[in-house]
KEKOL-412292 format. One record per residue (C-alpha): x negated, y negated, z negated; residue number from 1. Coordinates in steps of 0.001 Angstrom, whole numbers. Example, Ala and Ser with C-alpha at 12.3 -4.5 7.8 and 13.67 -1.06 7.14 Angstrom:
2
+---------+---------+---------+---------+
:       x :       y :       z : tordren :
+---------+---------+---------+---------+
:  -12300 :    4500 :   -7800 :       1 :
:  -13670 :    1060 :   -7140 :       2 :
+---------+---------+---------+---------+
! end
This chain:
302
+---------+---------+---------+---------+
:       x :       y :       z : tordren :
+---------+---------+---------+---------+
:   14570 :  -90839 :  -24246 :       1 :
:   17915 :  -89353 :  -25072 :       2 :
:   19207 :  -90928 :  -22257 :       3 :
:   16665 :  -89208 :  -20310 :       4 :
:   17644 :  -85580 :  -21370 :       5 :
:   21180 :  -86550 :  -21164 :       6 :
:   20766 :  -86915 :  -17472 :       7 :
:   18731 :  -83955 :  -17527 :       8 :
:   20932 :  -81553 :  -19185 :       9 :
:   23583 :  -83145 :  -16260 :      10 :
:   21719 :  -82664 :  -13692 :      11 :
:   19797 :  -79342 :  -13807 :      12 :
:   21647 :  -76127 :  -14984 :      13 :
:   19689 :  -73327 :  -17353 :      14 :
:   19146 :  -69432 :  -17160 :      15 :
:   22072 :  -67388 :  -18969 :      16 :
:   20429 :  -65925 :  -22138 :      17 :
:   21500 :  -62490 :  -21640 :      18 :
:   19854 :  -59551 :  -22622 :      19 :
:   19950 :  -57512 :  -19718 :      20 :
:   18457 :  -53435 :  -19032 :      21 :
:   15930 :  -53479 :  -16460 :      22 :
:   17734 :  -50809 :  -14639 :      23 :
:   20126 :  -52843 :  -14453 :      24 :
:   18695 :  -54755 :  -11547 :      25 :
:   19472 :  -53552 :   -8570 :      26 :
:   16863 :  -55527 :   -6743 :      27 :
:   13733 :  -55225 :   -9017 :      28 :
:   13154 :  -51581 :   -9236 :      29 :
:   10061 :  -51083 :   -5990 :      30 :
:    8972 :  -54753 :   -7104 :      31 :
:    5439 :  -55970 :   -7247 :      32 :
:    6339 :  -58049 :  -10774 :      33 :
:    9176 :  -55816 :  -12241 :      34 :
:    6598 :  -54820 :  -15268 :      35 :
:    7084 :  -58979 :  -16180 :      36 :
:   10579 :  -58807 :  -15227 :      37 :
:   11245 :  -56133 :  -17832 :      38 :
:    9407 :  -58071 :  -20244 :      39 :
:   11441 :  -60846 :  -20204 :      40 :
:   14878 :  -58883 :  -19889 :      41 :
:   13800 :  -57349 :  -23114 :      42 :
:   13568 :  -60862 :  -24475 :      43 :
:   17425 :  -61565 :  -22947 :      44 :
:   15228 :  -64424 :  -20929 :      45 :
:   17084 :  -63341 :  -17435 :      46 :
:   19432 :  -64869 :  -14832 :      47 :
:   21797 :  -62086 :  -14116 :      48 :
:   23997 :  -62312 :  -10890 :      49 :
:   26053 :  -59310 :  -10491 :      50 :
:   23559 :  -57105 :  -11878 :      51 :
:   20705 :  -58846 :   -9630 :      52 :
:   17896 :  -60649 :  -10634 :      53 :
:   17348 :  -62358 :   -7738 :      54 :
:   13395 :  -62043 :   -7835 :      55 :
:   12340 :  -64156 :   -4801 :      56 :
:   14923 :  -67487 :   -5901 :      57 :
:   12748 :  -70777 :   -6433 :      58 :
:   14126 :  -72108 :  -10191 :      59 :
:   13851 :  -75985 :  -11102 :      60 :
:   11298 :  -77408 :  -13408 :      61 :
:   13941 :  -77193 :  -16249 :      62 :
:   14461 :  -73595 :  -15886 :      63 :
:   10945 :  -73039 :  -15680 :      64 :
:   10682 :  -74844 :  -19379 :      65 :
:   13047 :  -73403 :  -20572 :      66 :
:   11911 :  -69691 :  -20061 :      67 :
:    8318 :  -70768 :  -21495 :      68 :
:    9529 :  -72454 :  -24458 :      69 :
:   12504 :  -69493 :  -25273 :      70 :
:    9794 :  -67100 :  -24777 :      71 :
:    7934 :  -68748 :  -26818 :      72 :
:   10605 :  -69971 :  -29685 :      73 :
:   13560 :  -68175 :  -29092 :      74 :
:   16438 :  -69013 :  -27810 :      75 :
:   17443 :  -73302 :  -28802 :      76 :
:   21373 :  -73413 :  -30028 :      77 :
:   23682 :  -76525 :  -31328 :      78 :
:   21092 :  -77876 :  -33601 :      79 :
:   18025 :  -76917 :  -32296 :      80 :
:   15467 :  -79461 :  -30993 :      81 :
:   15807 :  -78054 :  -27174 :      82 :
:   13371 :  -76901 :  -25056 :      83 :
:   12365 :  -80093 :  -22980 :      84 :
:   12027 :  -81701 :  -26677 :      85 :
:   10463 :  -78336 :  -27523 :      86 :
:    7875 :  -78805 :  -24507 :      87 :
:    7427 :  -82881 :  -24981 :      88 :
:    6377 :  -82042 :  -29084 :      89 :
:    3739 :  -79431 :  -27941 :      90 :
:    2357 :  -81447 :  -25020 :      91 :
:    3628 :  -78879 :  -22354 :      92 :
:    4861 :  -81180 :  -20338 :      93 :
:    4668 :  -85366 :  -19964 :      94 :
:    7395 :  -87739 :  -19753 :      95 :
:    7101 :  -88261 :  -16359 :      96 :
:    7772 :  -84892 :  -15639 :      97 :
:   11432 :  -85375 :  -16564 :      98 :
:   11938 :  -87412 :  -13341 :      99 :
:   11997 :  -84262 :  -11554 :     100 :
:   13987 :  -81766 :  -13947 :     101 :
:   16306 :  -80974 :  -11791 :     102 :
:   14115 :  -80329 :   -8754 :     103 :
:   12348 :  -76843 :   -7198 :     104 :
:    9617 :  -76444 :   -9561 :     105 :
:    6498 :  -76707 :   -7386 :     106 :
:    3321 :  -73703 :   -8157 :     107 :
:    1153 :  -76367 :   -9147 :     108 :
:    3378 :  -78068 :  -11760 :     109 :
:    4287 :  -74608 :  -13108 :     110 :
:     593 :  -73779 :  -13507 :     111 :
:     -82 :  -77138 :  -15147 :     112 :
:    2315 :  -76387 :  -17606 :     113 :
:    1267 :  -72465 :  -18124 :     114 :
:   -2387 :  -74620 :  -18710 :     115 :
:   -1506 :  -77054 :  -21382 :     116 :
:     418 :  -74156 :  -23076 :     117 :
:   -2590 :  -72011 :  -23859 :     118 :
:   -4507 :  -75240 :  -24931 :     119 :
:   -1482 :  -76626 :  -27042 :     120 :
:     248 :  -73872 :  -28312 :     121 :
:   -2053 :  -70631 :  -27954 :     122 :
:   -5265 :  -72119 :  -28795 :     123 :
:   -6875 :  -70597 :  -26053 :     124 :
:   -9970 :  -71974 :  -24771 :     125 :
:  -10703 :  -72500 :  -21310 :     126 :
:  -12976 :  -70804 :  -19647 :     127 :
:  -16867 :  -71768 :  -18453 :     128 :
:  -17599 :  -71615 :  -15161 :     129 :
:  -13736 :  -71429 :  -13786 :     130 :
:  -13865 :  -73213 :  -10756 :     131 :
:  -16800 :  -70709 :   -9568 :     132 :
:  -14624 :  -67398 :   -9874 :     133 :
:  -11450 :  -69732 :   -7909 :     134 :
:  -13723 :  -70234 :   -4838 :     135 :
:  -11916 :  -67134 :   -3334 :     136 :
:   -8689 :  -69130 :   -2932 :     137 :
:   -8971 :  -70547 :     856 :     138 :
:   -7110 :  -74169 :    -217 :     139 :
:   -8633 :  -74119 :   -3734 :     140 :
:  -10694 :  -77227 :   -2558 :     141 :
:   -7889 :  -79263 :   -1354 :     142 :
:   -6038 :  -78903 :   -4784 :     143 :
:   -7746 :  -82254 :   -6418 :     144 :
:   -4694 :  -82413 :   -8588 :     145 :
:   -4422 :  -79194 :   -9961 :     146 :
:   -7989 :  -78146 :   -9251 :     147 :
:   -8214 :  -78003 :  -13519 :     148 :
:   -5367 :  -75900 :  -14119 :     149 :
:   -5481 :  -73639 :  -11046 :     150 :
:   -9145 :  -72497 :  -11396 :     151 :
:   -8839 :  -71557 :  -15396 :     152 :
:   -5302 :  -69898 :  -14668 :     153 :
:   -7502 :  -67862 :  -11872 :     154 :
:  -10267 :  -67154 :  -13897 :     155 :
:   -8465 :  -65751 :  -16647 :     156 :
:   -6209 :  -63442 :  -14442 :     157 :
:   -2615 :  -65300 :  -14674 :     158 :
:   -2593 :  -66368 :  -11331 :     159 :
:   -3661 :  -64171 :   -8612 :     160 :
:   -2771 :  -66285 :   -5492 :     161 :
:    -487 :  -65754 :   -2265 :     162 :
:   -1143 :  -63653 :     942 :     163 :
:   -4795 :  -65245 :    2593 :     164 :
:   -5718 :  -65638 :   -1160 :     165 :
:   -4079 :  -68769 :   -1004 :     166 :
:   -2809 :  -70555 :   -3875 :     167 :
:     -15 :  -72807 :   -2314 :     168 :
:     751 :  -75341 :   -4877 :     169 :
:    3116 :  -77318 :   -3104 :     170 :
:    5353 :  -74362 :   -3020 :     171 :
:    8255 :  -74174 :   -5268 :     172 :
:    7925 :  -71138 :   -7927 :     173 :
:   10160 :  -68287 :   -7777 :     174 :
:   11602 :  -66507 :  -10566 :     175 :
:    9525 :  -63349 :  -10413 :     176 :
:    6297 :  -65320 :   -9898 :     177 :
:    7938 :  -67787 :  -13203 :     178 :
:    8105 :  -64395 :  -15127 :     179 :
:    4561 :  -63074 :  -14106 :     180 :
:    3166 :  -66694 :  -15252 :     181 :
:    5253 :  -66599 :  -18839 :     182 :
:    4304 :  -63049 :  -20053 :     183 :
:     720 :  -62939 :  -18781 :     184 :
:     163 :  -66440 :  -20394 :     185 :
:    1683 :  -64894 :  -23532 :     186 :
:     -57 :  -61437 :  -23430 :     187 :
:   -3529 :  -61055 :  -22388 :     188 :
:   -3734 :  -56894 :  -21620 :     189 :
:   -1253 :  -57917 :  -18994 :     190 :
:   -3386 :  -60326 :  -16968 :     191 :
:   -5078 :  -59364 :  -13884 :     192 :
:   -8860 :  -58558 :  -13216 :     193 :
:  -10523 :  -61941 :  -13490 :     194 :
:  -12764 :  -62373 :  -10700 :     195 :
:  -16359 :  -62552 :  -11189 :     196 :
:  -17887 :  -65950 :  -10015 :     197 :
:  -21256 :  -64173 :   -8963 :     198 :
:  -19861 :  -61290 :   -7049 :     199 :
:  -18245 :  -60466 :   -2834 :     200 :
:  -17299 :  -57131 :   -4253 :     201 :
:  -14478 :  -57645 :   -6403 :     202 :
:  -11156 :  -55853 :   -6327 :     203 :
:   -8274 :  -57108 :   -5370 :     204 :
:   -5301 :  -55677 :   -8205 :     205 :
:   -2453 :  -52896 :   -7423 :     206 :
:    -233 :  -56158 :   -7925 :     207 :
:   -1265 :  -58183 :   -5526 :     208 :
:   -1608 :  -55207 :   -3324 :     209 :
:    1998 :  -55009 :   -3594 :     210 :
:    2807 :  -58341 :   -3688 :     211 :
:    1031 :  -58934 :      82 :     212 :
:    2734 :  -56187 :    1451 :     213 :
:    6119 :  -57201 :      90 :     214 :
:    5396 :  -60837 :    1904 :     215 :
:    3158 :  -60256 :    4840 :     216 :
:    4991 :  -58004 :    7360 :     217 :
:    1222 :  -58358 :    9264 :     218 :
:    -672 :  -57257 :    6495 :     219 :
:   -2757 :  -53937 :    6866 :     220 :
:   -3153 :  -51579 :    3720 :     221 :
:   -5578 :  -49183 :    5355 :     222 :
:   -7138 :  -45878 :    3552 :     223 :
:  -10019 :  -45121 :    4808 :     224 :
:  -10186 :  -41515 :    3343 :     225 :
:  -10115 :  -38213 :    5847 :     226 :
:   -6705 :  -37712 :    7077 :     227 :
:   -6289 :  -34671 :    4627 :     228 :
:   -7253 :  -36356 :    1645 :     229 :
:   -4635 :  -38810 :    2780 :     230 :
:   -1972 :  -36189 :    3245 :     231 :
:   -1962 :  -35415 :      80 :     232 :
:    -979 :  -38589 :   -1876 :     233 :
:   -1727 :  -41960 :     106 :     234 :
:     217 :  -45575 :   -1326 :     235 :
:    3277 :  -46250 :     784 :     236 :
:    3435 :  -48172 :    3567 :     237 :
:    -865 :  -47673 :    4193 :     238 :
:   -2319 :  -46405 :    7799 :     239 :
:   -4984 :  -43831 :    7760 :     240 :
:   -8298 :  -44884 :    9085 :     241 :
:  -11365 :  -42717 :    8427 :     242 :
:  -14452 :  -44859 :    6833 :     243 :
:  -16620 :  -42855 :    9853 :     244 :
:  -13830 :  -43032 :   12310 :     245 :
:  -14092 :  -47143 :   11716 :     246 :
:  -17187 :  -47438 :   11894 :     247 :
:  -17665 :  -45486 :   15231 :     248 :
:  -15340 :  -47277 :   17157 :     249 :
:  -16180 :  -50474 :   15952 :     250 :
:  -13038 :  -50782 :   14464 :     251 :
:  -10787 :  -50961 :   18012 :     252 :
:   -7851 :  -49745 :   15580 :     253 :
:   -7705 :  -52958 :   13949 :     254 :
:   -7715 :  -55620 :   16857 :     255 :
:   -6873 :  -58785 :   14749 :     256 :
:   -9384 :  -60630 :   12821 :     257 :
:   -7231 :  -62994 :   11362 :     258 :
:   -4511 :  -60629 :    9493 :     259 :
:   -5074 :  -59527 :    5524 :     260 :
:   -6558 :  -55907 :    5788 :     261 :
:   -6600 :  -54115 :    2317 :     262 :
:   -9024 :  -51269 :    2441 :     263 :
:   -8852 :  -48326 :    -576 :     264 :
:  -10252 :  -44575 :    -690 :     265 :
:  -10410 :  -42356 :   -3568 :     266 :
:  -13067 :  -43280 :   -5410 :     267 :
:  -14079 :  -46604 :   -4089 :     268 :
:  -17507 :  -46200 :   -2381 :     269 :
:  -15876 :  -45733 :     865 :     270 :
:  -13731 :  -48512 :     979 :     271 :
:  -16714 :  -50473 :    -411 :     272 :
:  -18278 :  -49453 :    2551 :     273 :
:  -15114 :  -50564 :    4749 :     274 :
:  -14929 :  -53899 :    3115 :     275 :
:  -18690 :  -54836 :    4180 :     276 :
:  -18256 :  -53159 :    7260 :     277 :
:  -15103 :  -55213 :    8600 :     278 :
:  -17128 :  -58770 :    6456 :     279 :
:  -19712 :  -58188 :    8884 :     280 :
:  -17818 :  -57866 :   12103 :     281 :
:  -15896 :  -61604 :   11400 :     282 :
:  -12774 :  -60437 :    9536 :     283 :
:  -11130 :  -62984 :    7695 :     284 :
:   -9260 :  -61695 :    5038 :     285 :
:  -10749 :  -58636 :    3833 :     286 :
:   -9826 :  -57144 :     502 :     287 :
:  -11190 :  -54132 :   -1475 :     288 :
:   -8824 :  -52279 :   -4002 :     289 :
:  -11407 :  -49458 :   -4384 :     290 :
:   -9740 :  -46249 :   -5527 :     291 :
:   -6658 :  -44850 :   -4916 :     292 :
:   -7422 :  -43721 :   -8711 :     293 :
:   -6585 :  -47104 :   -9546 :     294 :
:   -2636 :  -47380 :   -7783 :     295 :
:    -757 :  -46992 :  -10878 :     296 :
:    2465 :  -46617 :   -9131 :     297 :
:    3708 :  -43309 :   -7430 :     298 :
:    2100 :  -42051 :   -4023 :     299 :
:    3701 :  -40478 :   -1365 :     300 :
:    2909 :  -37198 :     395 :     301 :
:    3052 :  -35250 :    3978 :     302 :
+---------+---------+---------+---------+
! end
């Protein structure tokens, strides 16, 4: 075993524990997770680079523990039992996890790990019904390994999947996404909007709004509001589309059936309206974020 962390501690290389002011990041400021990045940089659980956080860098299995368990237990010194021993003593994570220390973390290992923490250390229970309220995520059903953790990590609002509403497990874990995963596992007010298992009319959350647009260059953010309600305070980056103008035309303006579209008004009966409308007519990935009422980030004007 010591062996074991000997070669680990070799071979992988940890976050520097520095406490670090959000504005401080030069890269973080207009994104989608820098709420979870502050939260962490407040706990000095960062990797600062010249003043970047590097948000989209993949981290290693090792790092990953390591930000759970500091989060968690503060920060291990000379002395301290270490956070892989840490995570091994709280049945985070198995032995034969070590193997692959070193290595790209992948999203369903991370969310494995995020699982067995609310079990083992939080005492959280897991929810009924969770693989119902996952069914939205397109390769949820060819998960068999992580099928468990992904669906009660869904249903509970931690994980929120990737553009599609896919959740991409075999992907390796970037630091923002490691951040969202830490401090929504730790703090519940934080999590998402759990999806409902019994309902099509959901809505999709500001973050993962942002997070689509920020990586998806094809995805659509369309308000379907009149073009003067739009004027005057509309979500960057969104395309005007009027719900009546839409329907009219059949909705000609939007050609491709098989982009993300993200529909929103002011309310959210219009883009309730939008969001059948487009289901009907064979879109693929339609998403309703209802109000602008709910964009708690600034809007921009004409």
């Amino acid at each position: 075993m010591i062996k074991k962390l000997a070669v680990v501690l070799v071979l992988c290389f940890t976050f520097q524990m520095t406490a670090f002011a959000s504005s401080g990041f030069t890269d973080v400021q207009d994104h989608w997770a820098k709420q979870y990045i502050d939260e962490m940089a407040k706990k000095g659980v960062v990797n600062v680079t010249d003043g970047s956080f590097d948000p989209d860098m993949e981290v290693t299995l090792y790092q990953f523990v390591a930000m759970l368990m500091e989060y968690k237990f503060g920060k291990q010194g000379a002395g301290d039992p270490g956070y892989i021993e840490l995570a091994l003593e709280n049945e985070i994570i198995a032995e034969s996890d070590l193997d692959n220390a070193g290595e790209v973390i992948p999203r369903l290992t991370a969310v494995r790990f995020c699982h067995w923490a609310l079990l083992n250390i939080l005492d959280e229970e897991d929810e009924e019904n969770a693989s119902a309220a996952a069914r939205d995520l397109n390769d949820f059903n060819s998960c068999h390994m992580c099928r468990e953790h992904v669906s009660q990590l869904y249903a509970k609002g931690i994980i929120t999947g990737r553009p599609g509403f896919v959740f991409d497990g075999d992907s390796g874990l970037t630091k923002a996404e490691a951040c969202t995963l830490v401090i929504r596992a730790f703090h519940p007010s934080l999590r998402a909007e759990p999806l409902a298992p019994d309902s099509n009319d959901v809505l999709i959350s500001p973050d993962s709004v942002l997070y689509i647009l920020q990586t998806d260059e094809k995805a659509l953010l369309v308000d379907v509001r009149s073009q003067e309600e739009h004027a005057g305070g509309y979500i960057p980056g969104s395309i005007c589309i009027p719900l009546n103008e839409l329907i009219e035309s059949n909705a000609e303006q939007l050609p491709d059936k098989n982009v993300v579209i993200i529909v929103y008004c002011q309310a959210g009966s219009r883009s309730q309206q939008a969001y059948e409308f487009l289901l009907e007519l064979g879109y693929l990935y339609v998403y309703n974020m209802g109000g602008v009422v709910n964009w708690p980030y600034d809007l921009e004007t004409r």
